[in-house]
C-alpha positions as semicolon CSV with decimal commas, in nm:
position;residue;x (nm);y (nm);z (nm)
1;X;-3,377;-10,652;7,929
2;X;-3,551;-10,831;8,194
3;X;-3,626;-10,502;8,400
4;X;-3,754;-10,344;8,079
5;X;-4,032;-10,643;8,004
6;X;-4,099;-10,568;8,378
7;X;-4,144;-10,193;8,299
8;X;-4,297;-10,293;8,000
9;X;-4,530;-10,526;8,100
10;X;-4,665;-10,312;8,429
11;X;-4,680;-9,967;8,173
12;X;-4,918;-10,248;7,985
13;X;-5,143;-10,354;8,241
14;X;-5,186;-9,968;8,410
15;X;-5,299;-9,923;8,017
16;X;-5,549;-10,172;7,983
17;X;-5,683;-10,083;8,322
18;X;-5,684;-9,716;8,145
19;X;-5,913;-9,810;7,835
20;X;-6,127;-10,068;8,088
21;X;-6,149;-9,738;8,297
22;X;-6,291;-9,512;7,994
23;X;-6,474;-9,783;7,890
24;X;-6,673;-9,814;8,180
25;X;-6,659;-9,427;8,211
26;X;-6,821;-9,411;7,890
27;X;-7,099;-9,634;7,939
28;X;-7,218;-9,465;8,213
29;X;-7,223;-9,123;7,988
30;X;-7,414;-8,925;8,045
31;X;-7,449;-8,874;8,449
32;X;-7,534;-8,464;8,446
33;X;-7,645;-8,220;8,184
34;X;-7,418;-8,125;7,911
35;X;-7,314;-7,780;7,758
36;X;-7,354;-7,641;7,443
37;X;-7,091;-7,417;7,358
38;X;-7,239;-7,093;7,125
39;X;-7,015;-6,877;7,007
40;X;-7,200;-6,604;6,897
41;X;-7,482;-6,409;7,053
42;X;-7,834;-6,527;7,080
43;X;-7,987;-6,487;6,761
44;X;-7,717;-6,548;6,502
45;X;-7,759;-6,861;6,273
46;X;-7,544;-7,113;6,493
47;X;-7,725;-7,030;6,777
48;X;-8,129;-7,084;6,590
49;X;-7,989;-7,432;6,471
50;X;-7,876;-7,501;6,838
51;X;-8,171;-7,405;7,010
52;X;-8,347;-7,617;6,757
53;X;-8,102;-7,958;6,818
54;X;-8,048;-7,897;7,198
55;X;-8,380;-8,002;7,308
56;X;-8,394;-8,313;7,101
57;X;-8,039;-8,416;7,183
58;X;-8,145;-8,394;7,542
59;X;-8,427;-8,634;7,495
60;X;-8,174;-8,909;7,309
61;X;-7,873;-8,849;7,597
62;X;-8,149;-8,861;7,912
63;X;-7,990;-8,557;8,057
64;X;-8,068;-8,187;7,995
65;X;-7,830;-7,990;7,718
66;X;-7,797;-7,599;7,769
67;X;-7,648;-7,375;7,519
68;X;-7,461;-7,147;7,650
69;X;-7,392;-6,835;7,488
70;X;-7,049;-6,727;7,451
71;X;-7,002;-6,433;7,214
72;X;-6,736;-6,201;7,109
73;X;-6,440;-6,168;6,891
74;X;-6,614;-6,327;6,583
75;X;-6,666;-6,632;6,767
76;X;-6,244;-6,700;6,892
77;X;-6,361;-6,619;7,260
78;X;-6,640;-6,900;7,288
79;X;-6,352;-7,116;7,099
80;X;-6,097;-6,990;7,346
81;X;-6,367;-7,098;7,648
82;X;-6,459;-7,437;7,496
83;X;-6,132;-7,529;7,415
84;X;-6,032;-7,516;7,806
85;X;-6,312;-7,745;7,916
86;X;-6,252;-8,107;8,063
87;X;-6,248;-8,339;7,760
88;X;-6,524;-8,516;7,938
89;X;-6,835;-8,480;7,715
90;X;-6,976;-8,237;7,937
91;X;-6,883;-7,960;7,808
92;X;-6,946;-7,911;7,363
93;X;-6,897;-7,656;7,083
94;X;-7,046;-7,527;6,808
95;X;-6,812;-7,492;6,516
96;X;-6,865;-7,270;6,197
97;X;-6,684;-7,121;5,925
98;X;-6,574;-6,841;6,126
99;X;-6,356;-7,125;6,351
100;X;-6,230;-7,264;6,000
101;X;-6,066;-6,930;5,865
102;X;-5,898;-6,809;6,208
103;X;-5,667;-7,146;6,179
104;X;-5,604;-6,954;5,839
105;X;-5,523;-6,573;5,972
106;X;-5,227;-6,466;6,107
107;X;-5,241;-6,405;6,478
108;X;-5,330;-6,611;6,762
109;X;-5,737;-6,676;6,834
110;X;-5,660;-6,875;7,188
111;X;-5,724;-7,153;7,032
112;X;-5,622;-7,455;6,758
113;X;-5,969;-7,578;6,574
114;X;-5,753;-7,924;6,503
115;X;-5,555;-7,916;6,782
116;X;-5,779;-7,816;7,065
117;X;-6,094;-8,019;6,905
118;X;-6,230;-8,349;6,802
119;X;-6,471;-8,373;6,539
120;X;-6,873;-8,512;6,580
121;X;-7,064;-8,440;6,279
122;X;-7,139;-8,177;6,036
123;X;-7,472;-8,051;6,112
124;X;-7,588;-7,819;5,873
125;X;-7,531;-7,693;5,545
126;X;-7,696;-7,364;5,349
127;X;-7,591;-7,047;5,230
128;X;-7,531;-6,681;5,338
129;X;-7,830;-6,403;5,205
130;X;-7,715;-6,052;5,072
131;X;-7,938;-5,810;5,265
132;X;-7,953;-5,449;5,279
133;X;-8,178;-5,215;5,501
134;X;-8,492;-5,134;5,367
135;X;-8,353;-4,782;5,301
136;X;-8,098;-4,875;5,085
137;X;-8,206;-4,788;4,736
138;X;-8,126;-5,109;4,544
139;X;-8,317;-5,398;4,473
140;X;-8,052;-5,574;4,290
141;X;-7,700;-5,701;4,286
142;X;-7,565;-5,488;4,014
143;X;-7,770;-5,200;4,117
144;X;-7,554;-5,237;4,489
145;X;-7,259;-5,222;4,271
146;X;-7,351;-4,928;4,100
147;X;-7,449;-4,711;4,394
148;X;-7,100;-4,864;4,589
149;X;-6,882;-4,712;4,278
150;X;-7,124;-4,378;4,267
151;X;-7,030;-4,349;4,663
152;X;-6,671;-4,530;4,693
153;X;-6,618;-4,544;5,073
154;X;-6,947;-4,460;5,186
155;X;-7,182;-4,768;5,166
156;X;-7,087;-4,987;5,457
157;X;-7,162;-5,370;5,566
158;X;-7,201;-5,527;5,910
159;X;-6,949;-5,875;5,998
160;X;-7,038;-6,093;6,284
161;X;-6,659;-6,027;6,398
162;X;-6,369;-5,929;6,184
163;X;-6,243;-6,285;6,013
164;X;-6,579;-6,419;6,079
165;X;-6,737;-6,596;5,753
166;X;-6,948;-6,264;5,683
167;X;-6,620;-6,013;5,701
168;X;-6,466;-6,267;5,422
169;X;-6,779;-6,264;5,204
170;X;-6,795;-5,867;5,217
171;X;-6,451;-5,861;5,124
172;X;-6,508;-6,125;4,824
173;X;-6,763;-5,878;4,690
174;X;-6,505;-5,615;4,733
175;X;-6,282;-5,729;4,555
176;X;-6,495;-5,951;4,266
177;X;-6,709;-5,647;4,227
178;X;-6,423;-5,399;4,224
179;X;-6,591;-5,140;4,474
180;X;-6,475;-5,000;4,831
181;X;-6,747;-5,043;5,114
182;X;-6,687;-5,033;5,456
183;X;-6,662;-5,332;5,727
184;X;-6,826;-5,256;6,051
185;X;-6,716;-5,563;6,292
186;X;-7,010;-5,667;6,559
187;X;-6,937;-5,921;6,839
188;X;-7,185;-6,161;6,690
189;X;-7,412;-6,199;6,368
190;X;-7,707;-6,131;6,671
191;X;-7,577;-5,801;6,714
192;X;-7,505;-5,746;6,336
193;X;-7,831;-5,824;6,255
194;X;-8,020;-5,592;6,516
195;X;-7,795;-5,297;6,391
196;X;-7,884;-5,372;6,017
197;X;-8,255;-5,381;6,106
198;X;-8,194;-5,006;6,324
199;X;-8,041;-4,920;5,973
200;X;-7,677;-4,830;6,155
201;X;-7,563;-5,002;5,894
202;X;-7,635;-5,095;5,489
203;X;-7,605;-5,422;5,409
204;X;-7,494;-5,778;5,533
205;X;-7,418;-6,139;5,438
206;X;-7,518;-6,326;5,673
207;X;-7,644;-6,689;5,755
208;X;-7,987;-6,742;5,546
209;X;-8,127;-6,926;5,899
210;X;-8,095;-6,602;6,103
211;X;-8,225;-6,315;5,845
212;X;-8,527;-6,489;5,601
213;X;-8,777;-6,442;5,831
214;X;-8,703;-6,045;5,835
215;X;-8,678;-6,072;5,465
216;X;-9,045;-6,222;5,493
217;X;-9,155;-5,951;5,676
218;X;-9,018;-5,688;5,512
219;X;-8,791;-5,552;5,754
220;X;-8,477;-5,634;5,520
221;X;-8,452;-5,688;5,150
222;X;-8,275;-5,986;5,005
223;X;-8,046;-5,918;4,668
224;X;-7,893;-6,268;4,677
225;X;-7,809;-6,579;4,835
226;X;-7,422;-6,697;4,785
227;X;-7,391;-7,098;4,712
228;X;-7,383;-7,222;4,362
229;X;-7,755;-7,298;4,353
230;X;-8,033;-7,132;4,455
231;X;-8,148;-7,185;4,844
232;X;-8,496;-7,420;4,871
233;X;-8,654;-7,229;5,126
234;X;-8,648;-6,886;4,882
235;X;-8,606;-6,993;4,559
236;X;-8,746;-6,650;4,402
237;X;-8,383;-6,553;4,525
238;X;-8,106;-6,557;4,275
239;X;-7,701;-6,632;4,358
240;X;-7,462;-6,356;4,363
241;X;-7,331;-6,563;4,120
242;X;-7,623;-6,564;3,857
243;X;-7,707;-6,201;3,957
244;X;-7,360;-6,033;3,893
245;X;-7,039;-6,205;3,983
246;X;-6,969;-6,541;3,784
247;X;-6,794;-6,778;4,024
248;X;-6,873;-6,613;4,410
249;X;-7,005;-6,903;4,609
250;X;-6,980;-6,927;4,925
251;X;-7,170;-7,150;5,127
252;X;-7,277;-7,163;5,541
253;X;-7,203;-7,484;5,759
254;X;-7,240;-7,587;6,142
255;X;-7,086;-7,860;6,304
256;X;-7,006;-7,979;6,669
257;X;-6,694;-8,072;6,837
258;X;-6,545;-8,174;7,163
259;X;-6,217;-8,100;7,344
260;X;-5,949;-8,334;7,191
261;X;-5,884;-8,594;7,490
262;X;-6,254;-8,691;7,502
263;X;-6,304;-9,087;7,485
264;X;-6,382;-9,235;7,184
265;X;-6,679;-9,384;7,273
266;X;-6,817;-9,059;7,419
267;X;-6,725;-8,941;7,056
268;X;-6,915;-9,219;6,891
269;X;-7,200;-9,209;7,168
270;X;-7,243;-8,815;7,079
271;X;-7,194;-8,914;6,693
272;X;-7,490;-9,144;6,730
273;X;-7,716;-8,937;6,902
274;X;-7,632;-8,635;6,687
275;X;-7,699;-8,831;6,332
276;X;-7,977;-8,896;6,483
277;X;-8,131;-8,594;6,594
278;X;-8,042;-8,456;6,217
279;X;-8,235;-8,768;6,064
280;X;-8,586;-8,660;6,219
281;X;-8,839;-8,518;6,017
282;X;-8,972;-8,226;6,204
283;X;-8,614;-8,073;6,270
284;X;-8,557;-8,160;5,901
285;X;-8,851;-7,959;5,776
286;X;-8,805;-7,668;6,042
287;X;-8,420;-7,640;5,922
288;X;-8,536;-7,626;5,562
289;X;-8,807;-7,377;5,662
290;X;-8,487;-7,167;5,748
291;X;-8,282;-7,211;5,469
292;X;-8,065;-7,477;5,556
293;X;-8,011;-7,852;5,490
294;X;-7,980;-8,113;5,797
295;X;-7,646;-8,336;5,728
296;X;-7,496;-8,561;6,023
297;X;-7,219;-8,712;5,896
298;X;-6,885;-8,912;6,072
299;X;-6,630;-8,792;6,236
300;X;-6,380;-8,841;5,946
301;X;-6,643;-8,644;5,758
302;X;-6,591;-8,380;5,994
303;X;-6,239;-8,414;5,974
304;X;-6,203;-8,373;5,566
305;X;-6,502;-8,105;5,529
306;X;-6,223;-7,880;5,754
307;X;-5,942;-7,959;5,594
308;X;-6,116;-7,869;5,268
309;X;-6,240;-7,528;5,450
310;X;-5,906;-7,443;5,549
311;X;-5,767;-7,458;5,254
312;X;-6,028;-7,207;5,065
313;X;-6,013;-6,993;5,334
314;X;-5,654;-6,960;5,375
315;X;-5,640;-6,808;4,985
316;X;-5,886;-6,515;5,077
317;X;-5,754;-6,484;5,384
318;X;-5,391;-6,385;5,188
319;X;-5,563;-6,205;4,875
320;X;-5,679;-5,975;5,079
321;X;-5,439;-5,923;5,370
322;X;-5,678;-5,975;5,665
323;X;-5,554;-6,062;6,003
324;X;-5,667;-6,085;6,361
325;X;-5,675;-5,745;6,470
């Protein structure tokens, strides 16, 4: 008993020396720029809302934060990467929906969203537009869902991976609509979206941020957005919903994590300085300018909002027998 307390007492102290340690660690956080994990290609949605946060969060940290582009496999290989980093603060990631429904698909992405992660905050929230090629005769929902049942098999649609967020909502349609159109996989909604402007391909969901301005211009036509109510920034734009399928909603989210280990007062630091960042005006009005809402909740926040994704996901995922390959 006696050599136990010993044991016990040292394991105690070496522990308290431990927390002083991170403590002390933390405070002097951060010493050197910090990454910004992107998994998608340059371009996409995720990657417009963290070019848009990275500079300000630099300004409230004092040091520099890069994004670093890291695309491929509908976002599992920038997971994969991040996941591997030192859970030192130095190194973050930039979750999305995409990250939510591989926990939900059979198969192994290289990586465990609630394993391999901690929760910051929720950044964004907004919806996914329907878009088709300017040569796509259809200005409509139900007039896409006529010409896909005139030509079964022969319209197709562009995914920023296969089990990325925009694969899922394709097959939704699919199978809400009753039709058959093709999924043509890119290795990022970047790439997705450069083919659907060169007209390689017909028609796309993908993240409002990343296509309104080419709606704007005329280089793509919007039929819909997905979410249960119409999106602020283009409210001349009905829901799927509304348009032709009672009950579709889907709706777009980015978020940032760290690599579970980090100290929790680099966690509440970054929390601080993220809620933050997502509370100024001009990156408020720019956001809603593309379609999307600035959030910036806890960690816990985090936490649930995943759990809750998971759990939607994991149904579609099933219904329509998708899986990592």
């Amino acid at each position: 008993m006696l050599k136990f307390g010993k044991i016990a007492t040292v394991s105690g102290a070496l522990m308290a020396c431990a927390g002083i340690a991170d403590i002390a660690y933390a405070q002097t956080y951060p010493s050197r720029p910090v990454r910004l994990i992107v998994a998608s290609s340059p371009g996409s949605g995720v990657d417009i809302v963290a070019r848009l946060v990275a500079p300000k969060l630099s300004e409230t940290l004092g040091q520099q934060v890069i994004v670093d582009n890291r695309a491929g496999a509908g976002g599992n290989l920038g997971a994969a990467f991040a996941a591997r980093l030192a859970p030192d603060g130095y190194g973050l990631f930039m979750a999305t929906p995409a990250h939510a429904i591989s926990g939900s698909m059979p198969g192994k992405p290289g990586y465990d969203l609630t394993r391999d992660f901690a929760p910051i905050s929720v950044l964004t929230t907004g919806h996914y537009m329907l878009v088709v090629h300017v040569s796509v005769p259809v200005k409509s929902v139900k007039e896409l869902i006529v010409l896909a049942k005139a030509r079964p098999g022969q319209l197709n649609y562009a995914s920023a991976g296969n089990g990325n967020a925009t694969h899922l909502a394709g097959e939704l349609f699919n199978m809400m609509a009753n039709v058959k159109t093709v999924h043509v996989p890119y290795k990022g909604g970047g790439h997705a979206r450069t083919e659907l402007l060169g007209g390689q391909v017909d028609f796309m969901f993908h993240n409002i941020t990343a296509v309104l301005g080419d709606v704007r211009l005329g280089r793509l036509r919007a039929l819909a957005v997905t979410g249960s109510s119409r999106a602020l920034a283009a409210p001349e734009i009905p829901t799927v919903a509304e348009a032709a399928l009672r009950g579709y909603n889907i709706t777009s989210w980015f978020g940032v994590m760290t690599p579970t280990g980090t100290a929790p007062e680099i966690i509440a630091r970054l929390n601080r300085d993220f809620v933050k960042v997502m509370q100024l005006a001009d990156v408020r009005e720019k956001l809603e300018v593309l379609g999307s809402e600035a959030l910036g909740g806890s960690p816990g926040d985090f936490a649930a909002h995943l759990r809750g994704e998971h759990d939607k996901w994991s149904k579609v995922v099933k219904q329509a027998a998708i899986t990592m390959d």
